[in-house]
C-alpha positions in Angstrom: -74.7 38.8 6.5 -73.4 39.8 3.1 -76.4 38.7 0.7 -76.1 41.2 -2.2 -73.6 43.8 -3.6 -73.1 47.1 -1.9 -75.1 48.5 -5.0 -77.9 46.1 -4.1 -77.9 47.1 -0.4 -77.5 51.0 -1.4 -80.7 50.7 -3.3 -82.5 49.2 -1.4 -81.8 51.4 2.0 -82.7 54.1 0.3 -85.4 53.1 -2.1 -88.5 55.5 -0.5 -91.1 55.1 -3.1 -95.1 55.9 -3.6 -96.9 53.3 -5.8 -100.7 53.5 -6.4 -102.6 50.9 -7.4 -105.6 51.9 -8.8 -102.7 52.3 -11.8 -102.3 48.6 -11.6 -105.7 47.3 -11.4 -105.3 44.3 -14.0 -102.8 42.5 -11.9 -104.7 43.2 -8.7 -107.8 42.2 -9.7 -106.2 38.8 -10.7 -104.0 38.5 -7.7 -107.2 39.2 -5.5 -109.5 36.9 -7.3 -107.1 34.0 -6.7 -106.4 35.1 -3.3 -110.4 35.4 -2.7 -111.0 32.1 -3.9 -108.5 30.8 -1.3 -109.6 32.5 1.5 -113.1 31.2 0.7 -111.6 27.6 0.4 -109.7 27.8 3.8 -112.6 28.9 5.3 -110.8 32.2 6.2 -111.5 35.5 8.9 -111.0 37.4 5.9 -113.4 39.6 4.6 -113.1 40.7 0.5 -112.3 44.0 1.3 -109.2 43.3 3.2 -108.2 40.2 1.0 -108.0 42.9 -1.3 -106.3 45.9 0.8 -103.7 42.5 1.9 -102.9 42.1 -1.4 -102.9 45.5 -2.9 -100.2 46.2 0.0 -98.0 43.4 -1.4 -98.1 43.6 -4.8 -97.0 47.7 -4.1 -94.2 46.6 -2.4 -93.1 44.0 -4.9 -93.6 47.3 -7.9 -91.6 49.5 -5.8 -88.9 47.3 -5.7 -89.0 46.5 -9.7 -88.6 50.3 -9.7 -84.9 49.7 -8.5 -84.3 47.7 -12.0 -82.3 45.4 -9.5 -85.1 42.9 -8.6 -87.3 41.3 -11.3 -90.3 39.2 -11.0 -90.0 35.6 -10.8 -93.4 34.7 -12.6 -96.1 35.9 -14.2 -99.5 37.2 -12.5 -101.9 34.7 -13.4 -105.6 33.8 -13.0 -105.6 31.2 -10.2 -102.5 30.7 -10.4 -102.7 28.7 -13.2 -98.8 27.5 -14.9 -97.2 27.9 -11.8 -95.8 24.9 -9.4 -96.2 25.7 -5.9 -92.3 26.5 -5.4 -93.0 29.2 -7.8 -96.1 30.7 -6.1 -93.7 31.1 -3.0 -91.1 33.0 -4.8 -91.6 36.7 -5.6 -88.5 38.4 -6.5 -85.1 37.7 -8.2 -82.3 39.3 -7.6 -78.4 38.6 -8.3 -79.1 35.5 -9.4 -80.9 34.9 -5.5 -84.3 34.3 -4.8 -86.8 36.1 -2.6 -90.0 36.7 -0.6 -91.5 40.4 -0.1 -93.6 40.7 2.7 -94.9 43.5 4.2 -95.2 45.8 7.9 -97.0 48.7 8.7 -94.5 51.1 8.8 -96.2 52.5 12.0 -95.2 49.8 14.4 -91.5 48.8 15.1 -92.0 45.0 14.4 -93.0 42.8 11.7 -96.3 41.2 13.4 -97.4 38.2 11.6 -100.5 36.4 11.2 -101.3 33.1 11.5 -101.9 32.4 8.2 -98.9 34.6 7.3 -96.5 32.8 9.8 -97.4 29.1 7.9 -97.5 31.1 4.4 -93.9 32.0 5.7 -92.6 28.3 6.8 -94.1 26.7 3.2 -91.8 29.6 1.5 -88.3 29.7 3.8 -87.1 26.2 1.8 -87.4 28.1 -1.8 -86.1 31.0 -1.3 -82.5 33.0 0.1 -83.9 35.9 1.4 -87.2 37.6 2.8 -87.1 41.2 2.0 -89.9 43.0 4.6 -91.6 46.5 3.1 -92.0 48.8 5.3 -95.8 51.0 3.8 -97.7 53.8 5.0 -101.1 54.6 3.6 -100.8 57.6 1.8 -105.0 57.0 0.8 -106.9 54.1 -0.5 -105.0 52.0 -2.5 -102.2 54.1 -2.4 -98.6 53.4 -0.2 -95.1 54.8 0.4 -92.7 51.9 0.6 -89.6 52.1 2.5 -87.7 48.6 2.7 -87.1 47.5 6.5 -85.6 44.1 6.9 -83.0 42.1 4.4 -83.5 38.1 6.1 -81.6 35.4 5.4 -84.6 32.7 4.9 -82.8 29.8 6.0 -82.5 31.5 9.6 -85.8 33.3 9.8 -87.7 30.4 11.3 -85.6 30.7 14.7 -86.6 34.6 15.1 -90.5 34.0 14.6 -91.8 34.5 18.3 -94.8 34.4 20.3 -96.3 38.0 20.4 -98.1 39.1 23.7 -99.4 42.2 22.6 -103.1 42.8 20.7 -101.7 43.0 17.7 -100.7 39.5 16.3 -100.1 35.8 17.5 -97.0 36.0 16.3 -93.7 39.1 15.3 -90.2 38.7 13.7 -87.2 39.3 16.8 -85.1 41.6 14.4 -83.4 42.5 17.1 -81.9 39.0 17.8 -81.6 38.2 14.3 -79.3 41.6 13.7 -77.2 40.5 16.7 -76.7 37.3 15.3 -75.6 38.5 11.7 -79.0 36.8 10.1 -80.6 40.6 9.0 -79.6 43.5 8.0 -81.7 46.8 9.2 -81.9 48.8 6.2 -82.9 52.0 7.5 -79.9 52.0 9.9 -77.4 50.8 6.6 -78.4 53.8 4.8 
């Protein structure tokens, strides 16, 4: 799977970066008032505090990435949402002229575990974009995350590698290991 140029894929193997958010607190305020309001609307588990640790997680991992000046942000941060179609809601990240989704793992398990709410936020998105980039974080303290990024997807495949988990952790993980056999990700720690 050869999505970007070997300058792309060095940068991102070996991007390894720390972004703290309380130094970003305009566009996460935003992001977490409209993500609030739909977790309110759907009824959601979610309390505020994690609404807000969810999306201070991927809104780091999206920054460290701009830090590569390879990947720029497909649209502005706006109250509610507000300007932006729903294709462009579901797109985070563009990069040689391809479009993306960022999501993140913990970087202390060894698979991307998805939600349920994730996983369906993940089927809306696979049509309008090429690629799902996965952010591997650790919290360093609150608010605060090193970003290391773990899995280069080709979107149009990703579907058939989203699996029914058994363990505690999640209804749902992504089969990298399948997906690498099969040419459809890349395993950026082992290309750097």
């Amino acid at each position: 799977m050869i999505m970007f140029s070997e300058n792309v894929i060095t940068a991102i193997s070996t991007l390894n970066k720390v972004v703290d958010m309380r130094e970003h607190t305009k566009d996460l305020d935003t992001m977490t008032a409209t993500n609030w309001k739909n977790e309110v609307k759907k009824r959601g588990p979610r309390s505020f505090d994690v609404v807000k640790k969810n999306t201070a997680t991927g809104l780091g991992a999206e920054i460290a990435l701009h830090s590569t000046g390879l990947f720029e942000q497909t649209s502005a941060i706006t109250e509610n949402a507000v300007g932006l179609s729903f294709a462009q809601r579901k797109r985070d990240v563009r990069c040689e002229e391809k479009l993306g989704e960022v999501k993140t793992m913990n970087a202390k398990y060894p698979y991307w575990y998805i939600s349920e709410s994730q996983c369906e936020s993940v089927m809306y998105s696979i049509k309008f974009n090429d690629f799902f980039l996965i952010m591997a974080y650790e919290e360093i303290q609150g608010l605060k995350y090193r970003y290391r990024p773990k899995f280069l997807i080709d979107s149009k495949k990703l579907s058939g590698y989203i699996i029914k988990n058994s363990g505690p952790y999640s209804p749902y993980r992504f089969d990298h290991e399948r997906a690498i056999k099969k040419n459809d990700c890349v395993d950026l720690w082992s290309a750097a």
